[in-house]
The first five atom37 places (N, CA, C, CB, O) and aatype in JSON, in Angstrom:
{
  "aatype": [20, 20, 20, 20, 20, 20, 20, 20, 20, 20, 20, 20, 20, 20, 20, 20, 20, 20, 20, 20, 20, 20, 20, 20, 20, 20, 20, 20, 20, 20, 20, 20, 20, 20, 20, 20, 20, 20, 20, 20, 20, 20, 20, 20, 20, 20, 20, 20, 20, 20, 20, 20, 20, 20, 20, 20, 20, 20, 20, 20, 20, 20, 20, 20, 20, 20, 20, 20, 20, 20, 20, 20, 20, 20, 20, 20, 20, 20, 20, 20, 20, 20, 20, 20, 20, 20, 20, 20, 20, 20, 20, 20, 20, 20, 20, 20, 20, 20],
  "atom_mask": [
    [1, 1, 1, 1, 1],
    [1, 1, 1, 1, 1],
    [1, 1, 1, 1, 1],
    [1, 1, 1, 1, 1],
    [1, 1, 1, 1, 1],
    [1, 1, 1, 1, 1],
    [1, 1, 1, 1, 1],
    [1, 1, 1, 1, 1],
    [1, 1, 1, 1, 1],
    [1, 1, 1, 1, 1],
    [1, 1, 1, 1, 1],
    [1, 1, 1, 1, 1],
    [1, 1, 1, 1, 1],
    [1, 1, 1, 1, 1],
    [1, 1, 1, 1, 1],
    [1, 1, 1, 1, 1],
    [1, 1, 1, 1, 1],
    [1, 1, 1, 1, 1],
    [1, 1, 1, 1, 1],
    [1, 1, 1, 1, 1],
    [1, 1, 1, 1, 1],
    [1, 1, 1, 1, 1],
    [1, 1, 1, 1, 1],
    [1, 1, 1, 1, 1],
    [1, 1, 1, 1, 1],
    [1, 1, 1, 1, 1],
    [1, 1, 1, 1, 1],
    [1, 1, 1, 1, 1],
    [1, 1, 1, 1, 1],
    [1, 1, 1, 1, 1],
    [1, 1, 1, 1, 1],
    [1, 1, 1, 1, 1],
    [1, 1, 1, 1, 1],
    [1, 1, 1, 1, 1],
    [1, 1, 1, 1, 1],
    [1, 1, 1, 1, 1],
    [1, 1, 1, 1, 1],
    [1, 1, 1, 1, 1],
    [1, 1, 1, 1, 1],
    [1, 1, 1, 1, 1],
    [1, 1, 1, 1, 1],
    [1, 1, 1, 1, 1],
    [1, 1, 1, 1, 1],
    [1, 1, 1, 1, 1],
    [1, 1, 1, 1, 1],
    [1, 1, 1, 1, 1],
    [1, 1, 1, 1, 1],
    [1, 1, 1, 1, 1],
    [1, 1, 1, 1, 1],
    [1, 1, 1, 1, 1],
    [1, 1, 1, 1, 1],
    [1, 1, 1, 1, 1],
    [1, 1, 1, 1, 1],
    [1, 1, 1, 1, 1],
    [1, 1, 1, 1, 1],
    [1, 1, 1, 1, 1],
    [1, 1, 1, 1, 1],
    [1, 1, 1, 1, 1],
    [1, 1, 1, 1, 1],
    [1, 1, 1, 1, 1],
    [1, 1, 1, 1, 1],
    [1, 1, 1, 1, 1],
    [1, 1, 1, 1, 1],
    [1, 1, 1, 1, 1],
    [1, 1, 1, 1, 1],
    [1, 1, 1, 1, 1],
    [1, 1, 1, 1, 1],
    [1, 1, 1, 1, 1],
    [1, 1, 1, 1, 1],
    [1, 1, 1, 1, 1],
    [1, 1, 1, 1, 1],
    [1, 1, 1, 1, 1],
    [1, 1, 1, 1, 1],
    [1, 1, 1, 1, 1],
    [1, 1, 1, 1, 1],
    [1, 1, 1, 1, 1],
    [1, 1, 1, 1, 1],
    [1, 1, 1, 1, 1],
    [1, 1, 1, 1, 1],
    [1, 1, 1, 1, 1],
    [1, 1, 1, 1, 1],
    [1, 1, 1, 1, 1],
    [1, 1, 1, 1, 1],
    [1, 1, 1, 1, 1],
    [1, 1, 1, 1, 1],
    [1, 1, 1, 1, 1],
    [1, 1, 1, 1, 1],
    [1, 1, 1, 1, 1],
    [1, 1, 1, 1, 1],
    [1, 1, 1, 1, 1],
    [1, 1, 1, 1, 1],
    [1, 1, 1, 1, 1],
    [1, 1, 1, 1, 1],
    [1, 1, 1, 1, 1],
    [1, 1, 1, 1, 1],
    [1, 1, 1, 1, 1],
    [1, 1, 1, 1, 1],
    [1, 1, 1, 1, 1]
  ],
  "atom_positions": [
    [[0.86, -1.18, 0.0], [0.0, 0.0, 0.0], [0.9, 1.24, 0.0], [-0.97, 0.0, 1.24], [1.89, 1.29, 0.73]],
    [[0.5, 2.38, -0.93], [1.5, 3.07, -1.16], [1.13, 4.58, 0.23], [1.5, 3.4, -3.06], [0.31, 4.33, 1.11]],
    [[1.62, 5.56, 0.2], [1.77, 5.95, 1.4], [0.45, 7.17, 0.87], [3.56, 6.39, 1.97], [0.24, 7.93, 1.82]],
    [[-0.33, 7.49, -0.2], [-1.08, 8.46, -0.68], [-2.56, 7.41, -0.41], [-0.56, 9.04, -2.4], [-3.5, 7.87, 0.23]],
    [[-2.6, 6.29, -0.85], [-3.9, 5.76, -0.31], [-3.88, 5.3, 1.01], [-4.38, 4.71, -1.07], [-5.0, 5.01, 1.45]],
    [[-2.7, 5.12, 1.96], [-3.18, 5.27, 3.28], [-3.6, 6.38, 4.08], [-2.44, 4.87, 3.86], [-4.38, 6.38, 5.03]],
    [[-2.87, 7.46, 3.46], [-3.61, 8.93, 3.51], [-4.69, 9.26, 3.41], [-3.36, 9.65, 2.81], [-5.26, 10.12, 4.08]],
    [[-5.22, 8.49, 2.37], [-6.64, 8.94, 1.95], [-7.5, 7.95, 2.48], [-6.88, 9.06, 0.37], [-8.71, 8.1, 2.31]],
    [[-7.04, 6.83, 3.2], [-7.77, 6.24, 3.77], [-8.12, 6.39, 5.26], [-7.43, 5.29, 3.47], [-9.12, 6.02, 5.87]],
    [[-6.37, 7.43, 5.91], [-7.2, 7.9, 6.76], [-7.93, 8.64, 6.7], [-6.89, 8.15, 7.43], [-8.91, 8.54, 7.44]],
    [[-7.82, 9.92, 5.67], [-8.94, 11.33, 5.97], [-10.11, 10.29, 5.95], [-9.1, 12.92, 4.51], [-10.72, 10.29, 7.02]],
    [[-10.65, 9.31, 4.95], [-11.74, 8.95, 5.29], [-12.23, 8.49, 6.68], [-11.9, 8.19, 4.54], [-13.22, 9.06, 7.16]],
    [[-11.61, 7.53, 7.35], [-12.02, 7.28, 8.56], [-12.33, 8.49, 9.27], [-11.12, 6.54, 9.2], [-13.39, 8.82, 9.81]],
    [[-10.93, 9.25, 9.15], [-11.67, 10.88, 9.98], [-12.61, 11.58, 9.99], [-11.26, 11.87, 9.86], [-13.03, 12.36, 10.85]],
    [[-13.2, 11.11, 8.31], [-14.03, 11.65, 8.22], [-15.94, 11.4, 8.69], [-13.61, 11.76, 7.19], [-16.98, 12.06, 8.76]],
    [[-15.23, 9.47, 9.0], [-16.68, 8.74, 9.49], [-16.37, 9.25, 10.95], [-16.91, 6.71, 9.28], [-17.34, 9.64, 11.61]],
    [[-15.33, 9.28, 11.41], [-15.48, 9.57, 13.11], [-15.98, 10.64, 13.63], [-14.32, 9.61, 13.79], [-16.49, 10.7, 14.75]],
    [[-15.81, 11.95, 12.5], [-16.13, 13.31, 12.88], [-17.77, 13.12, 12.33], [-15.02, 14.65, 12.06], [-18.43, 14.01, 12.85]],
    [[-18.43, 12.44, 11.65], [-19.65, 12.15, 11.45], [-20.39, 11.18, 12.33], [-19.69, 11.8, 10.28], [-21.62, 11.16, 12.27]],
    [[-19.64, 10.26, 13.28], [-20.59, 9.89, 14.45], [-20.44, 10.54, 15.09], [-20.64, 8.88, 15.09], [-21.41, 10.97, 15.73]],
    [[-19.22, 10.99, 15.32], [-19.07, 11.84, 16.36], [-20.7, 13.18, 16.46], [-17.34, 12.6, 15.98], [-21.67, 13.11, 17.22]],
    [[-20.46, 14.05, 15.57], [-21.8, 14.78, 15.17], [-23.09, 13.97, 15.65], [-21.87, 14.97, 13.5], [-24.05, 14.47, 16.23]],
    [[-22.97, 12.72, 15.32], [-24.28, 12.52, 15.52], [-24.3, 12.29, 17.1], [-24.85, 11.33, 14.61], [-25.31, 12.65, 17.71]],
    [[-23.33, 11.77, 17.75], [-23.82, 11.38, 19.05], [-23.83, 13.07, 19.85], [-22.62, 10.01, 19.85], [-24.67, 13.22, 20.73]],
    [[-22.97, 14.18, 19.53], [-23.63, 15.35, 20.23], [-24.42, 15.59, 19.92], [-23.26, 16.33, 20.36], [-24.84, 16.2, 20.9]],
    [[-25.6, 15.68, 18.82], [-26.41, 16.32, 18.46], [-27.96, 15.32, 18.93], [-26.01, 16.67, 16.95], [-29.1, 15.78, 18.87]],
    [[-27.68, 14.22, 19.29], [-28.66, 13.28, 19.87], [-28.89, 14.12, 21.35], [-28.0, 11.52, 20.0], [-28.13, 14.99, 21.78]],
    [[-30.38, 13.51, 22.16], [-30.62, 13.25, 23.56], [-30.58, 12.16, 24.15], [-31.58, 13.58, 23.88], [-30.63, 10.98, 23.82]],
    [[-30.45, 12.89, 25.32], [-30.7, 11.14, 26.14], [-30.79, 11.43, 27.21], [-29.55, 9.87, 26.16], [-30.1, 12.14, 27.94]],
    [[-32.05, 10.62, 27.42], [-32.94, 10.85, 28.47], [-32.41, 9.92, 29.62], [-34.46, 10.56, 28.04], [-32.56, 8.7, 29.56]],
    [[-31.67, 10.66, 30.84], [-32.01, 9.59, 32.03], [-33.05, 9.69, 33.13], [-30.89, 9.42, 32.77], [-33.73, 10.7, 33.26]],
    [[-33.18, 8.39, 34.1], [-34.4, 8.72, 34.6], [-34.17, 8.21, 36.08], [-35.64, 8.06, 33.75], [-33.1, 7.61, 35.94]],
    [[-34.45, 8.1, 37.16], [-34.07, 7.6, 38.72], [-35.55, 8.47, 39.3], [-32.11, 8.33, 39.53], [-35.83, 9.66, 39.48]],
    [[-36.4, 6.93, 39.5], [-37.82, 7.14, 40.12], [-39.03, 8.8, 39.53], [-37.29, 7.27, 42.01], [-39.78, 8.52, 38.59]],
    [[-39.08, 9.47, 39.77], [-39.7, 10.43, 39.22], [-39.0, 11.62, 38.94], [-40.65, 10.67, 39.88], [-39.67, 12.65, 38.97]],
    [[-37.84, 11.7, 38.69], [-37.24, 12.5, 37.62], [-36.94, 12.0, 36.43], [-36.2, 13.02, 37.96], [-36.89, 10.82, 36.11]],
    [[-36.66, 13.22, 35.62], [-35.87, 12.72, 34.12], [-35.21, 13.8, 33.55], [-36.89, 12.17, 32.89], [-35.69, 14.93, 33.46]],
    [[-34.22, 13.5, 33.2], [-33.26, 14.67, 32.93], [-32.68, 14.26, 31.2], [-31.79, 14.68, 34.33], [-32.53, 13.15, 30.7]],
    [[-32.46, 15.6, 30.63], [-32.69, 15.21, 29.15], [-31.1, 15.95, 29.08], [-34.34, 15.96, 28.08], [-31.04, 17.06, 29.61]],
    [[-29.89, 15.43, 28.49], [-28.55, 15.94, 28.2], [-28.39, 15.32, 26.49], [-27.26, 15.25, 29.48], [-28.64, 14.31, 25.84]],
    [[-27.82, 16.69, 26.32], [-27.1, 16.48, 24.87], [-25.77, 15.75, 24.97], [-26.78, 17.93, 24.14], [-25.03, 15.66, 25.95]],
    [[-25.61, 15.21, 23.68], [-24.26, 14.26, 23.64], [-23.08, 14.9, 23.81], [-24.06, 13.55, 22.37], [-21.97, 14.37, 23.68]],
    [[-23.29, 15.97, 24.1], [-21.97, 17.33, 24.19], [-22.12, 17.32, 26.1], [-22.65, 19.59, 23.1], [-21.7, 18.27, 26.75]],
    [[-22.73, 16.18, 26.72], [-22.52, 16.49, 27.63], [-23.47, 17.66, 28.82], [-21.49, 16.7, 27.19], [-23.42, 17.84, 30.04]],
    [[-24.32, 18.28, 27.67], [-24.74, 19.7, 28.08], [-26.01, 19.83, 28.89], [-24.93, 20.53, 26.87], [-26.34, 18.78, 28.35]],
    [[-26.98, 20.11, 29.62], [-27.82, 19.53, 30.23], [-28.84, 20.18, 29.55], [-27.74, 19.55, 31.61], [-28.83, 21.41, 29.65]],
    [[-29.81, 19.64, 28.81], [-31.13, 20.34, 28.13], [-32.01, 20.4, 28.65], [-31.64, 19.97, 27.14], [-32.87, 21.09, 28.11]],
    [[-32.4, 19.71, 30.04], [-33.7, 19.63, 31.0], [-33.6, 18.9, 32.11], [-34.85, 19.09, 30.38], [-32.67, 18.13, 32.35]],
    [[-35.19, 19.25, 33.29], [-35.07, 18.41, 34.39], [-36.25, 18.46, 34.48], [-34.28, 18.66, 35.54], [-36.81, 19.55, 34.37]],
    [[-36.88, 17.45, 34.67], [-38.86, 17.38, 34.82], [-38.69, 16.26, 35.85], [-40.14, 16.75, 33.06], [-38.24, 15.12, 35.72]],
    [[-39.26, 17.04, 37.09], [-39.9, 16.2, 38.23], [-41.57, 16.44, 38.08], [-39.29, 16.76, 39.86], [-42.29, 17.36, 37.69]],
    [[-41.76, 15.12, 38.59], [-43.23, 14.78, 38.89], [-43.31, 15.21, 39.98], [-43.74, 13.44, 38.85], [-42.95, 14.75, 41.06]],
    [[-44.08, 16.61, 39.58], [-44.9, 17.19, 41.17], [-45.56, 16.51, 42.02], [-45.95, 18.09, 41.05], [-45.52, 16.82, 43.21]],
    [[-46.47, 15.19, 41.49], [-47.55, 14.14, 42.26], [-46.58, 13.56, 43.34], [-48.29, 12.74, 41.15], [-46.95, 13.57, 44.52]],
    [[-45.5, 13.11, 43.03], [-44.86, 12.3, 43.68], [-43.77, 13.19, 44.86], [-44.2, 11.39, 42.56], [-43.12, 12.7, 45.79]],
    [[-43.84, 14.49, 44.48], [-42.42, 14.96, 44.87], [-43.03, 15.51, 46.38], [-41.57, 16.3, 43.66], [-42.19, 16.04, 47.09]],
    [[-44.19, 15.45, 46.83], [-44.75, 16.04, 48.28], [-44.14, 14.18, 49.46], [-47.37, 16.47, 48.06], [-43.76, 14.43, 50.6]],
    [[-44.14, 13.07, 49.13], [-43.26, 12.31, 49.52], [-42.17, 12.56, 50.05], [-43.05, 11.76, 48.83], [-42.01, 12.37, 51.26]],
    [[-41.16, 13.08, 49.22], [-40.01, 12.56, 49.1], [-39.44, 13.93, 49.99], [-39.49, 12.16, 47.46], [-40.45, 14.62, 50.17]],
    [[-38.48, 14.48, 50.49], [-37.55, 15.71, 50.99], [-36.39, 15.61, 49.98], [-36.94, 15.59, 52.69], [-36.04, 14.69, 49.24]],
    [[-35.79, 17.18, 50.25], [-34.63, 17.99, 49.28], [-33.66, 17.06, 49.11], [-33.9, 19.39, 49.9], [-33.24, 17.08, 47.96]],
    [[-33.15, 16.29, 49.76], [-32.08, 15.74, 49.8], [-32.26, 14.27, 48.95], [-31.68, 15.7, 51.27], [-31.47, 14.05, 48.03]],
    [[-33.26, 13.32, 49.24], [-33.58, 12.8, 48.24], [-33.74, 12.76, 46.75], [-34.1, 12.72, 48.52], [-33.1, 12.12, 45.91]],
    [[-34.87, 13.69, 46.61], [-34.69, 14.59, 45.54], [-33.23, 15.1, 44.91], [-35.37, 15.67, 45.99], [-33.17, 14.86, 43.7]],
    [[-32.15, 15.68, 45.38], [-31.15, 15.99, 44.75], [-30.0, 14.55, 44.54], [-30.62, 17.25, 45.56], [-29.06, 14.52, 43.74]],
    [[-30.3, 13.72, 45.25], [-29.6, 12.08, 45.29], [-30.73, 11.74, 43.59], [-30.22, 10.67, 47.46], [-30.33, 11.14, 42.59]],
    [[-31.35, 12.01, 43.69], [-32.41, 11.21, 42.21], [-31.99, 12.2, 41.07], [-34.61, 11.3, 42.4], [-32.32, 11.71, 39.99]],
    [[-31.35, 13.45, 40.92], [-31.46, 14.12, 40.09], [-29.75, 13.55, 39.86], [-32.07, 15.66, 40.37], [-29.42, 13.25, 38.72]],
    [[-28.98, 13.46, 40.72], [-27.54, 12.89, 40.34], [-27.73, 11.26, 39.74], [-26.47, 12.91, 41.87], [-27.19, 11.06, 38.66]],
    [[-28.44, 10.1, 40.37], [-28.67, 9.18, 39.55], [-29.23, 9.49, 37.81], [-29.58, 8.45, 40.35], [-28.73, 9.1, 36.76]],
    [[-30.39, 10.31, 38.06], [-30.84, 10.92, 36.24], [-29.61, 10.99, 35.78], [-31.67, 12.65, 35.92], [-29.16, 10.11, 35.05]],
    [[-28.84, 12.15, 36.18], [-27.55, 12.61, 34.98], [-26.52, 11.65, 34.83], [-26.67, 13.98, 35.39], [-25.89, 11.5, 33.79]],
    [[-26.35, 10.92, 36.03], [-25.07, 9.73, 36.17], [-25.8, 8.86, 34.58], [-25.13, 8.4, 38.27], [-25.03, 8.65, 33.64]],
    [[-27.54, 8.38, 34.44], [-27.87, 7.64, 34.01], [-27.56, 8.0, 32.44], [-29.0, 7.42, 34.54], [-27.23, 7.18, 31.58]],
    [[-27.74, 9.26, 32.27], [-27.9, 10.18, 31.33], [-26.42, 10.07, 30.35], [-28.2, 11.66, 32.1], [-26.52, 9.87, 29.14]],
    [[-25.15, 10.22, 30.99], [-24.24, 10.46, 30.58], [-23.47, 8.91, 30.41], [-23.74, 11.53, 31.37], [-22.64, 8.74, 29.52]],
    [[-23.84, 7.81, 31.35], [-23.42, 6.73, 30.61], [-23.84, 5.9, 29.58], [-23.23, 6.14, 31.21], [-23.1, 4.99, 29.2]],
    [[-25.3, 6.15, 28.92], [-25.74, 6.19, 27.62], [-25.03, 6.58, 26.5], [-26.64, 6.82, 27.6], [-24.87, 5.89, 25.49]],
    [[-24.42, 8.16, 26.74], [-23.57, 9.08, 25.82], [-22.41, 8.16, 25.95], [-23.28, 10.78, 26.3], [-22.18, 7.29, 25.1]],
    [[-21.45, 8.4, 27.34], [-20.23, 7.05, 26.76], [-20.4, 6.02, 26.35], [-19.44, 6.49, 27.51], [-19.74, 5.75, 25.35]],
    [[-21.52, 4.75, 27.03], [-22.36, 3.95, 25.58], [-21.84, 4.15, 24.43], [-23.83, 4.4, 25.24], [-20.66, 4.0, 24.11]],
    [[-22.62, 4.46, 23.87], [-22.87, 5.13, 22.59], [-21.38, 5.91, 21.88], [-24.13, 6.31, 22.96], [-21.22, 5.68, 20.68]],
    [[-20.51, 6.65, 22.45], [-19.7, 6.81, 21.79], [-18.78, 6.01, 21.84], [-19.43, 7.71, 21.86], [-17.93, 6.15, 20.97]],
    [[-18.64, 5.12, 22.62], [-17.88, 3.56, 22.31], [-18.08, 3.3, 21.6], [-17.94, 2.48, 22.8], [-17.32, 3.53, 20.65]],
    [[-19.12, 2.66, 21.44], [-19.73, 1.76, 19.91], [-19.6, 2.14, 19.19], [-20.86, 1.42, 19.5], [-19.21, 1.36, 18.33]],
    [[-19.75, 3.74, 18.68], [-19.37, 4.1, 17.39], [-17.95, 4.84, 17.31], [-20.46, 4.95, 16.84], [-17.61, 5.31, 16.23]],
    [[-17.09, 4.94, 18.47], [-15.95, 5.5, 17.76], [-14.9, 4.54, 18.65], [-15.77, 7.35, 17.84], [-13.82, 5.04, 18.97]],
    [[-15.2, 3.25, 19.04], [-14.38, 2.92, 19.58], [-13.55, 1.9, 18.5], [-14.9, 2.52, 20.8], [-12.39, 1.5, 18.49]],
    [[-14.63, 1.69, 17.66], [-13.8, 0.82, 16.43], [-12.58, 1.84, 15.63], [-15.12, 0.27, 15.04], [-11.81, 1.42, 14.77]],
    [[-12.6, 2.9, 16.02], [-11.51, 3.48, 15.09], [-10.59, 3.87, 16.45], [-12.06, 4.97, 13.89], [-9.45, 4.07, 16.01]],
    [[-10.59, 4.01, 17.46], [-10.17, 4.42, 18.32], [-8.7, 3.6, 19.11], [-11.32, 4.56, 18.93], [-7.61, 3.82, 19.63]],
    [[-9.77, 2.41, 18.69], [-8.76, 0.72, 18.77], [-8.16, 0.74, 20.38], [-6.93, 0.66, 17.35], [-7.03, 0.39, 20.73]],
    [[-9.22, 1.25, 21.23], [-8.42, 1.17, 22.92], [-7.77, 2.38, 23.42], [-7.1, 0.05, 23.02], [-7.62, 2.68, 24.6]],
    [[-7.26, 3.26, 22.09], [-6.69, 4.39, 22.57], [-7.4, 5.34, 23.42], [-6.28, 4.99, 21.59], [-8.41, 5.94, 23.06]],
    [[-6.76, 5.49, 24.78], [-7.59, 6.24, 25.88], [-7.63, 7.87, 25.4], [-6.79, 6.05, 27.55], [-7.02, 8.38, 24.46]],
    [[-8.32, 8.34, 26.11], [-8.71, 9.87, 26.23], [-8.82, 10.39, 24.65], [-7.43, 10.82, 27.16], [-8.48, 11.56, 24.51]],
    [[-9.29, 9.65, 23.37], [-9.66, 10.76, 22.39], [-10.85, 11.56, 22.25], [-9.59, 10.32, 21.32], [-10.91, 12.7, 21.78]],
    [[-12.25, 10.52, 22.89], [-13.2, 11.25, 22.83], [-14.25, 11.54, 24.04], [-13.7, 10.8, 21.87], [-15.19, 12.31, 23.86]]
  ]
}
């Protein structure tokens, strides 16, 4: 293989990685822990928090803020999920690229 089509075979890969990549920030994902749900973009970014008022005269503050850290904990290991699967095949084990 000469050294111009491995070139061009990487820009391509770069170019599928920077295209899942896109897709997994631009996705949601919803996590959820008993009557919250918290909605984060694949960038990490937090787009929402909806508690169920019915349920939330139960529960006290502190609870409540323990359920809103399970939501996002739930939330954000979907996103690493997900960007494994799709960029871990090019990634090949290499730590900290994405």
């Amino acid at each position: 293989m000469n050294i111009q089509a491995m070139m061009k075979q990487a820009q391509n890969i770069q170019k599928e990685m920077m295209k899942a990549k896109n897709e997994i920030d631009n996705k949601l994902y919803k996590g959820t822990s008993s009557f919250v749900e918290v909605t984060v973009k694949g960038t990490k970014e937090i787009e929402s928090v909806v508690i169920n008022k019915e349920e939330l005269d139960s529960y006290d503050i502190e609870m409540l803020q323990d359920l809103i850290v399970v939501a996002l904990n739930d939330a954000m290991k979907q996103i690493d999920k997900e960007t494994e699967e799709k960029l871990g095949k090019y990634t090949k084990g290499l730590p900290g690229l994405f």
